[in-house]
Biopython code that builds the backbone (N, CA, C, O; Angstrom):
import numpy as np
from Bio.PDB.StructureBuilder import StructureBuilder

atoms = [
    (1, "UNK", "N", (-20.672, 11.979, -10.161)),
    (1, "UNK", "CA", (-20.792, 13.138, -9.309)),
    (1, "UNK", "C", (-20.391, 14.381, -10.115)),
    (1, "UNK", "O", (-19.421, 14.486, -10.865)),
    (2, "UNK", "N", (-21.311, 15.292, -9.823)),
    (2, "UNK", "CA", (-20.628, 16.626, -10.564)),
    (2, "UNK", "C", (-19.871, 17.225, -9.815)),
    (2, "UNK", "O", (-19.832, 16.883, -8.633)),
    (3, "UNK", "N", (-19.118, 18.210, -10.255)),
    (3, "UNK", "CA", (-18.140, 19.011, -9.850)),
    (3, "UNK", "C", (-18.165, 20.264, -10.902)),
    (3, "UNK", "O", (-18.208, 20.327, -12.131)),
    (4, "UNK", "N", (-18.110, 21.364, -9.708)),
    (4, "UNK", "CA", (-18.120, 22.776, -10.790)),
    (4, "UNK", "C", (-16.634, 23.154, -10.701)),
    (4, "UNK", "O", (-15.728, 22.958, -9.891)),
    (5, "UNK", "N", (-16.799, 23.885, -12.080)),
    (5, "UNK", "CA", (-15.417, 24.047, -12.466)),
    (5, "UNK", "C", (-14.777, 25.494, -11.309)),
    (5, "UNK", "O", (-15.450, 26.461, -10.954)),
    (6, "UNK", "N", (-13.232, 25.186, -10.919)),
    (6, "UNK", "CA", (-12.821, 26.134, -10.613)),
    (6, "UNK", "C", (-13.063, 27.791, -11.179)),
    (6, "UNK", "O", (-13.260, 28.732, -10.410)),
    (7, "UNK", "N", (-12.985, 27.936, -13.051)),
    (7, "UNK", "CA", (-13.005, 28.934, -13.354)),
    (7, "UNK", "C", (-14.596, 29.691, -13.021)),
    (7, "UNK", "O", (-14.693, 30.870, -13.363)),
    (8, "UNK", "N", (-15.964, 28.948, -12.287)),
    (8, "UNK", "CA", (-17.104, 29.737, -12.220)),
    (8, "UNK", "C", (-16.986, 30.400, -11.330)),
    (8, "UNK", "O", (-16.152, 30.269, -10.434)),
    (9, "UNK", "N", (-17.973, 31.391, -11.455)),
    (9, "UNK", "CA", (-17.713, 32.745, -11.026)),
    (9, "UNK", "C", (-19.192, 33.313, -10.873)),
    (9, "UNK", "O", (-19.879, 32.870, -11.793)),
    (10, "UNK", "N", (-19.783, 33.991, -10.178)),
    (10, "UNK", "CA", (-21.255, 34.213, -9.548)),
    (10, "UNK", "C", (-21.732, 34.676, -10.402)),
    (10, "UNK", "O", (-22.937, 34.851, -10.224)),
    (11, "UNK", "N", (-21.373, 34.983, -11.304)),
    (11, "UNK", "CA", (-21.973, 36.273, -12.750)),
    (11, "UNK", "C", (-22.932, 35.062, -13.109)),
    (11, "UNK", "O", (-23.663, 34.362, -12.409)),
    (12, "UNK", "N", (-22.544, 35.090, -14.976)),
    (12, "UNK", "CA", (-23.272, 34.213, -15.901)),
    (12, "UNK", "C", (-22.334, 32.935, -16.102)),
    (12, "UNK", "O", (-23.012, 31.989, -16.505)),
    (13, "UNK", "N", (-21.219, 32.671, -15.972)),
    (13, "UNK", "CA", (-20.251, 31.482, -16.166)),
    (13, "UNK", "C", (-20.384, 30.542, -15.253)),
    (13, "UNK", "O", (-19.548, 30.654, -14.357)),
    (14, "UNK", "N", (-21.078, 29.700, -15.140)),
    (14, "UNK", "CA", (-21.268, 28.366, -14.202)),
    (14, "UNK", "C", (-21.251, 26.933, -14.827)),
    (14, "UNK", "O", (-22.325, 26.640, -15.351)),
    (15, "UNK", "N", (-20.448, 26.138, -14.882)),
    (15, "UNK", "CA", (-20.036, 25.178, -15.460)),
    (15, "UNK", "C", (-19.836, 23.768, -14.378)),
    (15, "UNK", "O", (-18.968, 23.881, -13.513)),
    (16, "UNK", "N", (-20.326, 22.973, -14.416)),
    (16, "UNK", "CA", (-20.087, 21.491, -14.433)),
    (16, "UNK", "C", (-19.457, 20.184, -15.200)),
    (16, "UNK", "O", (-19.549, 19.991, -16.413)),
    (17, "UNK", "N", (-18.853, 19.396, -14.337)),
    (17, "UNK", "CA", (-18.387, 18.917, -15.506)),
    (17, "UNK", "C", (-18.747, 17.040, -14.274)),
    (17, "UNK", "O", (-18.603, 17.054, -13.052)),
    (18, "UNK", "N", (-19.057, 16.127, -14.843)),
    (18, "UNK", "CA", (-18.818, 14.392, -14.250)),
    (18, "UNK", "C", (-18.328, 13.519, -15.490)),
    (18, "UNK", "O", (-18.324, 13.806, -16.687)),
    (19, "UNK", "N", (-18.059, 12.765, -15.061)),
    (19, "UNK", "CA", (-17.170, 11.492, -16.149)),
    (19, "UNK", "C", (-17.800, 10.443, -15.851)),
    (19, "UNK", "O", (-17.879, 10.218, -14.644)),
    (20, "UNK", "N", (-18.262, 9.744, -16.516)),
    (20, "UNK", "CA", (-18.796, 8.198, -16.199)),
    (20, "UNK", "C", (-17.711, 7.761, -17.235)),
    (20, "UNK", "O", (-16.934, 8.614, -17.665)),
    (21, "UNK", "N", (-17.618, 6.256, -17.716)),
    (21, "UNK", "CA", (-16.872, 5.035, -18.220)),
    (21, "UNK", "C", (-16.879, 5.546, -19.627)),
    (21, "UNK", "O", (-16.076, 4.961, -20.353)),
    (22, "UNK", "N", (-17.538, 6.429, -20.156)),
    (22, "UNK", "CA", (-17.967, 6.610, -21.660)),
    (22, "UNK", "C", (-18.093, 7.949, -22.033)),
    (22, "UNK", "O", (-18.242, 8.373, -23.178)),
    (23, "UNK", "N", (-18.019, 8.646, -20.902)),
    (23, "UNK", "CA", (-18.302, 10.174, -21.188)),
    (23, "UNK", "C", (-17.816, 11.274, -20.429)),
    (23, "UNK", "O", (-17.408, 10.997, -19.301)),
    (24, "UNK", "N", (-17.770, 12.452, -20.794)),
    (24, "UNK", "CA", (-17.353, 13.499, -20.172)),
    (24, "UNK", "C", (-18.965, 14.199, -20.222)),
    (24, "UNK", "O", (-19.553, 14.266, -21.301)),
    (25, "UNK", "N", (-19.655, 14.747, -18.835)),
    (25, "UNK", "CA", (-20.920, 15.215, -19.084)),
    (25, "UNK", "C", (-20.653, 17.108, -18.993)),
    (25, "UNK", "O", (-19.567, 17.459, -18.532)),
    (26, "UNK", "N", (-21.323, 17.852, -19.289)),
    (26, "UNK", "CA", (-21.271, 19.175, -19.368)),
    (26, "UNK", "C", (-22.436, 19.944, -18.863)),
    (26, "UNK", "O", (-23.348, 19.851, -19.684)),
    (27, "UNK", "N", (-22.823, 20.788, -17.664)),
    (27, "UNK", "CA", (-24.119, 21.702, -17.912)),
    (27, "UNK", "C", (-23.892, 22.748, -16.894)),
    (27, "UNK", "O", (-22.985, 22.896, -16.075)),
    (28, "UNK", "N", (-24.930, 23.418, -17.154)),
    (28, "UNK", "CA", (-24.963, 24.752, -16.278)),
    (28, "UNK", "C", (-25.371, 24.441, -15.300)),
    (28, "UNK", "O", (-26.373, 23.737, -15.174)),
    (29, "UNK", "N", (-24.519, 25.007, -14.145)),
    (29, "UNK", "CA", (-24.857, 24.697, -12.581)),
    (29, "UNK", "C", (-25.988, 25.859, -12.218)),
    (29, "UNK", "O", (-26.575, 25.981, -11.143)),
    (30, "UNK", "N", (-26.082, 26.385, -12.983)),
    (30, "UNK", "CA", (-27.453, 27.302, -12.720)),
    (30, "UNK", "C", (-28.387, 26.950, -12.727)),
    (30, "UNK", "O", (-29.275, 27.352, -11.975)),
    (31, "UNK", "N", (-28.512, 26.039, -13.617)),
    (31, "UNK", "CA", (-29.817, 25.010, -14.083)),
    (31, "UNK", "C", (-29.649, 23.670, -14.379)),
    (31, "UNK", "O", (-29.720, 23.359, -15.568)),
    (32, "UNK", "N", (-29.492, 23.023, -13.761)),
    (32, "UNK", "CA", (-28.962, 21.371, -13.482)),
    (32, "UNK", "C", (-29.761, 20.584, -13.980)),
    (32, "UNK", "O", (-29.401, 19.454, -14.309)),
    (33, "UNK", "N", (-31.319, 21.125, -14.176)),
    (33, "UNK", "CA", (-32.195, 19.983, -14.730)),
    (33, "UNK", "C", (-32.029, 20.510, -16.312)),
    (33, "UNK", "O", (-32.024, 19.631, -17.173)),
    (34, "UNK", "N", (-31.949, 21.326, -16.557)),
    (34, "UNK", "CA", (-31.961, 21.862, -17.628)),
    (34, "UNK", "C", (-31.217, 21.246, -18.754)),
    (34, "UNK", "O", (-31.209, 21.864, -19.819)),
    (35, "UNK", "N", (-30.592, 20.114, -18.666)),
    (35, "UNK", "CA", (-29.759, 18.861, -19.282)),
    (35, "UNK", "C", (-28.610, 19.282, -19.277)),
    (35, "UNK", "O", (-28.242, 20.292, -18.676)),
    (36, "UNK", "N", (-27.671, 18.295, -20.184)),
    (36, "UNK", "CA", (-26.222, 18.184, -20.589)),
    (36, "UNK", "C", (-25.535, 17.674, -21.737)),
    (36, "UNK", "O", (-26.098, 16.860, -22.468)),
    (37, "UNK", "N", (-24.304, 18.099, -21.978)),
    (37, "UNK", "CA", (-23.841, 17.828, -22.772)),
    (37, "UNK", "C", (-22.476, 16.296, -22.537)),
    (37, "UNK", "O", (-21.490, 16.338, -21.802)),
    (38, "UNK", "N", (-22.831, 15.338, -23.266)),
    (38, "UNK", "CA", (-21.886, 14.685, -23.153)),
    (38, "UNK", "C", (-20.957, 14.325, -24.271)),
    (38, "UNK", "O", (-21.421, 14.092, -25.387)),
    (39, "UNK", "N", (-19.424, 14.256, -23.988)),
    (39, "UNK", "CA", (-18.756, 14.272, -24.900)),
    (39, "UNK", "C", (-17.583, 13.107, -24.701)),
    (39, "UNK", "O", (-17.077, 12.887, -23.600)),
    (40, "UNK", "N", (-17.265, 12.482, -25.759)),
    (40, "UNK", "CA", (-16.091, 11.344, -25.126)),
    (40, "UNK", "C", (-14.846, 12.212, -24.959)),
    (40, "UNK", "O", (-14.639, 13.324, -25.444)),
    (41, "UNK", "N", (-14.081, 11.494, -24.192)),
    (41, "UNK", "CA", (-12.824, 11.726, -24.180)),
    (41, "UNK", "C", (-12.260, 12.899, -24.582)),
    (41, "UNK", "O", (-12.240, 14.016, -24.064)),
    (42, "UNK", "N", (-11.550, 12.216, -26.154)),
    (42, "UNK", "CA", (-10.872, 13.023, -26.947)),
    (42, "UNK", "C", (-11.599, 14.325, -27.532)),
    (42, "UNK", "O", (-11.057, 15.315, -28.025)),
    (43, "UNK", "N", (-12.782, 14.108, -27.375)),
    (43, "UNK", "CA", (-13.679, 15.854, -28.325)),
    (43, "UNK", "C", (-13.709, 16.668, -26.826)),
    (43, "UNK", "O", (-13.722, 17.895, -26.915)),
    (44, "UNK", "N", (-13.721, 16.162, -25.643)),
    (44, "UNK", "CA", (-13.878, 16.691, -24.341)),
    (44, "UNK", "C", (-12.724, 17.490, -24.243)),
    (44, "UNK", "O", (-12.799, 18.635, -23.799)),
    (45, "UNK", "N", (-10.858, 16.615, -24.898)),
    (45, "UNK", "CA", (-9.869, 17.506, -24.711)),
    (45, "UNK", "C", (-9.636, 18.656, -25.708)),
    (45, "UNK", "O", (-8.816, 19.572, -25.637)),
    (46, "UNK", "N", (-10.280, 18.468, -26.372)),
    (46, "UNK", "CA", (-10.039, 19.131, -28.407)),
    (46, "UNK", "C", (-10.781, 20.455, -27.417)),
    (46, "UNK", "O", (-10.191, 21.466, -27.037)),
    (47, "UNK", "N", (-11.729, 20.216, -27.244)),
    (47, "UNK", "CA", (-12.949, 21.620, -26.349)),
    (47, "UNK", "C", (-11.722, 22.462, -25.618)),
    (47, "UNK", "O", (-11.230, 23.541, -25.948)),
    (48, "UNK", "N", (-11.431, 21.662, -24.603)),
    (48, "UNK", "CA", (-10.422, 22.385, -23.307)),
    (48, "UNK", "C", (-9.291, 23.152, -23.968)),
    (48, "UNK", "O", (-8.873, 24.299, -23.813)),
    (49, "UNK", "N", (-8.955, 22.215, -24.702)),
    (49, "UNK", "CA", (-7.738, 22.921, -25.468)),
    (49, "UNK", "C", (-7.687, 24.456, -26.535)),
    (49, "UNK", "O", (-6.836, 25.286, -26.853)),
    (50, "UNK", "N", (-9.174, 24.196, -26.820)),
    (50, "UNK", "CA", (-9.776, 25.665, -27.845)),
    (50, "UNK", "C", (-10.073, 26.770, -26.688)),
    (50, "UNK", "O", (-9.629, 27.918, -26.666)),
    (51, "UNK", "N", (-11.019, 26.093, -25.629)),
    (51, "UNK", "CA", (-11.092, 27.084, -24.433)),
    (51, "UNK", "C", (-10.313, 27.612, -23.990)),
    (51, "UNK", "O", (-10.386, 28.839, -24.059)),
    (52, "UNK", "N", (-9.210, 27.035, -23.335)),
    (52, "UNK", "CA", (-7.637, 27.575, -23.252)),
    (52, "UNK", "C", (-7.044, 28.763, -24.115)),
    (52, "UNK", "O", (-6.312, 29.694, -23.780)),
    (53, "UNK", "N", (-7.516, 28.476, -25.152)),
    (53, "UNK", "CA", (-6.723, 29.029, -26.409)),
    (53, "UNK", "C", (-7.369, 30.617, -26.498)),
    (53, "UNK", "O", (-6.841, 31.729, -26.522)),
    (54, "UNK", "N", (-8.518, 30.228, -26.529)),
    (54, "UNK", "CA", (-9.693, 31.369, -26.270)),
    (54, "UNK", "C", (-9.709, 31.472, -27.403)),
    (54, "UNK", "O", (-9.495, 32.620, -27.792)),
    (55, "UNK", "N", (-9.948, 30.424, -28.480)),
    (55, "UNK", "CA", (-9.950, 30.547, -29.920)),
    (55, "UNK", "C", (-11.979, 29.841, -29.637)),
    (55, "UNK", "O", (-12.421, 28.992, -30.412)),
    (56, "UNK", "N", (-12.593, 30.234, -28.819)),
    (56, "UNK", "CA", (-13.796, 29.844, -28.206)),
    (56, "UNK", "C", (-14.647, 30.825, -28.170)),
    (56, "UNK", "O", (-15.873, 30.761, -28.271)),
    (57, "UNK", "N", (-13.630, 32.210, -27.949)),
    (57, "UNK", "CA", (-14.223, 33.384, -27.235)),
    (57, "UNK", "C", (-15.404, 34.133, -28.203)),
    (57, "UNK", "O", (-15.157, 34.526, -29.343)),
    (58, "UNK", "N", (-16.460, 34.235, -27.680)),
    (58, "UNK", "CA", (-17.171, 35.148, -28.867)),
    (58, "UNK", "C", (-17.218, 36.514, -28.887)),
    (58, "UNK", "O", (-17.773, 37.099, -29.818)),
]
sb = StructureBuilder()
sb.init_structure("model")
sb.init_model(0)
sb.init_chain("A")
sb.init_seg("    ")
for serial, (resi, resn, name, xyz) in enumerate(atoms, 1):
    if name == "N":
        sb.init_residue(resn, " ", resi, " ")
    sb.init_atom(name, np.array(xyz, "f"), 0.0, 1.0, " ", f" {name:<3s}", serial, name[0])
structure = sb.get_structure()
């Protein structure tokens, strides 16, 4: 099941995130068919943790 992230916001930032047994999945809730990104686990927390950091920010 997806779930959008607390931080989206009506602008351009719309984020999803589901977990199956093997993965962390990623995509824009703007465009849902538009695919995803899946990531295990540990590269899923390494991400959150840079996002956080805003060592992400462009």
């Amino acid at each position: 099941m997806w779930r959008k992230s607390s931080r989206s916001n009506s602008e351009q930032e719309c984020v999803e995130v589901a977990q199956s047994s093997t993965a962390i999945g990623i995509r824009d809730s703007k465009n849902p068919e538009g695919g995803h990104l899946a990531l295990d686990l540990p590269t899923f927390t390494r991400l959150l943790t840079h996002a956080k950091a805003g060592t992400l920010d462009l």
